[in-house]
N, C-alpha and C positions, 0 to 999 in steps of 0.2 A: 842084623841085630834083632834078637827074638823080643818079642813083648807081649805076653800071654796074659790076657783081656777077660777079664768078669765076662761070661757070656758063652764060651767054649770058640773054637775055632773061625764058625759066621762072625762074628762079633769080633773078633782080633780083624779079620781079614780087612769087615767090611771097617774098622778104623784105620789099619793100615792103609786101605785104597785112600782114605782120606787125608790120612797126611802126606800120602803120596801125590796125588792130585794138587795139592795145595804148593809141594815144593817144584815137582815136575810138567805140571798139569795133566790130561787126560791121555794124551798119548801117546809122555813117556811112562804111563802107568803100566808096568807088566805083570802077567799072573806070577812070573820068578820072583817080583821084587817085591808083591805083594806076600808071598810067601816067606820068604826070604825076613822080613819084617815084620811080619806077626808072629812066627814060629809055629806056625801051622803044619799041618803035616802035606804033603803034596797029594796022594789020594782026596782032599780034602774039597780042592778049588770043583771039581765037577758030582762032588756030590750035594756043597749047599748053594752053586751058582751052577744048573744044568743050562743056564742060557749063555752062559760064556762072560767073556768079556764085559758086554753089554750091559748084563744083568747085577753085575759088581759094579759097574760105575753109577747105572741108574741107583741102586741099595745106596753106595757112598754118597750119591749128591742127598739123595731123598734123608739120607741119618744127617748129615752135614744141615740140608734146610734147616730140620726140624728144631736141633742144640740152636743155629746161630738165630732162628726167628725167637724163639722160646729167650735169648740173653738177650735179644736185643725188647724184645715184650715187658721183661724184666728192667733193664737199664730205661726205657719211654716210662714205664710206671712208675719210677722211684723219683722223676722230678720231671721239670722242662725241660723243651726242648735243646734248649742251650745248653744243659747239664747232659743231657744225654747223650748229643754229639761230642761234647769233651771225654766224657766215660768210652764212647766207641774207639776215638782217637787214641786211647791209652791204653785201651784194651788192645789193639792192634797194635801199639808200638810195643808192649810189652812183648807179645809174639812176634814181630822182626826182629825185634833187639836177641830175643830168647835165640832164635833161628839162624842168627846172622844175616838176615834181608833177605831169608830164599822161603818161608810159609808166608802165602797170599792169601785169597781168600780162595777157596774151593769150587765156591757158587761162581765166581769168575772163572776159574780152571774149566767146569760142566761148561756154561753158555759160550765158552769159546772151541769148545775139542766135538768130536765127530760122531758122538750120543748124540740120536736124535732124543730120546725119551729123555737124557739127562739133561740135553739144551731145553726142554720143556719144563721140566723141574727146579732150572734154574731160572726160567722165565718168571712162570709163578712166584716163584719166592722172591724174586726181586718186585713185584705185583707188590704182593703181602707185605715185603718191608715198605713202600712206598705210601701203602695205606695205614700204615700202622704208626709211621712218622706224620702225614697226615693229621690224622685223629688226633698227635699229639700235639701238633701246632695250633688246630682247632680249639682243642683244650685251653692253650696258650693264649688265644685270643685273634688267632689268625683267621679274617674270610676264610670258608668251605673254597671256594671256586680257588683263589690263590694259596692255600695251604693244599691242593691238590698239586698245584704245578711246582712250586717250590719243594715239596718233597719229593719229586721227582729231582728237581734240582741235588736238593742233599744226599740222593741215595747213589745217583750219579758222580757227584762228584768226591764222595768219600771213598767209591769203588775204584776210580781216579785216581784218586790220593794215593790211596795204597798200593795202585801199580807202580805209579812214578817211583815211590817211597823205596818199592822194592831195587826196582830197575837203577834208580840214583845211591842204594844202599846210605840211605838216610830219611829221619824222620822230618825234614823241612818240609815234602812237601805236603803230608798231611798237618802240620802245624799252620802252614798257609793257607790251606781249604779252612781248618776248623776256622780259623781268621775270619774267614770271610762269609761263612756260612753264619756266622754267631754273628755278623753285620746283617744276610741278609736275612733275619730271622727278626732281626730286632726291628728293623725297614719296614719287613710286614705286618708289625703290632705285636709280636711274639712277648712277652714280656717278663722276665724272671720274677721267682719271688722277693728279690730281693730288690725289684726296682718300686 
């Protein structure tokens, strides 16, 4: 299925790898199907990834971090923290619903498949969501020291959520995480505006 992308053929490819990653993970990701999926031309793949394989997944996780830190930056800014995890929640079920339970999240595809550089890129960025949910708990009125841990907690178990969600081809179980994460968020002083 061709899908020719703002950006010339790098730019299809490197979104193709990404929605391929997301449905298949990293090593059912092939340069045929990435091809195949952008509508790229096959000359193509070794003249804007001369590092192969590698150099296409590292490109996909690294454009993948950037969009999902950059929505999730946006959705922490627009309210609390309770608000934000409901907005992530919805944002995600809208894409399994959309997908039929098969697009995960990407940054889970990288940190689990056999890219060293990409398991690094997906390290970070799970780093930077953690801190960045943090910051907004802090905001919220959460202790620094346990808005540290706790957002560990919540980036953890959202990532969680939406395996299971995949795997059970249902949104209960991220409906149970947000459950409980909007408990423990409230337990640690977190406090909406509306309380």
């Amino acid at each position: 299925m061709a899908r020719r992308q703002d950006g010339g053929p790098r730019a299809a490819m490197t979104a193709s790898a990404v929605a391929l990653m997301r449905e298949r993970g990293v090593a059912a990701t092939s340069f045929a199907d990435v091809l195949a999926h952008s509508g790229a031309p096959r000359g193509s793949i070794y003249h804007h990834f001369p590092g192969g394989k590698s150099q296409l997944i590292e490109e996909a996780t690294r454009s993948a971090a950037h969009q999902l830190t950059d929505r999730i930056q946006r959705i922490l800014d627009s309210g609390d923290t309770v608000t934000a995890i409901r907005s992530i929640v919805d944002l995600w079920r809208r894409v399994l619903e959309a997908t039929d339970y098969v697009a995960g999240c990407p940054i889970v595809a990288a940190a689990l498949g056999t890219e060293a550089s990409a398991r690094d890129i997906a390290g970070v960025s799970f780093t930077r969501w953690t801190e960045m949910i943090g910051a907004r708990l802090v905001g919220d009125g959460v202790d620094p020291a346990r808005a540290a841990t706790l957002a560990t907690m919540l980036v953890s178990a959202l990532e969680g959520g939406l395996i299971l969600a995949q795997a059970q081809r249902s949104a209960a179980p991220l409906d149970a995480v947000v459950g409980e994460l909007e408990l423990l968020c409230r337990a640690a002083g977190a406090v909406t505006p509306t309380e």
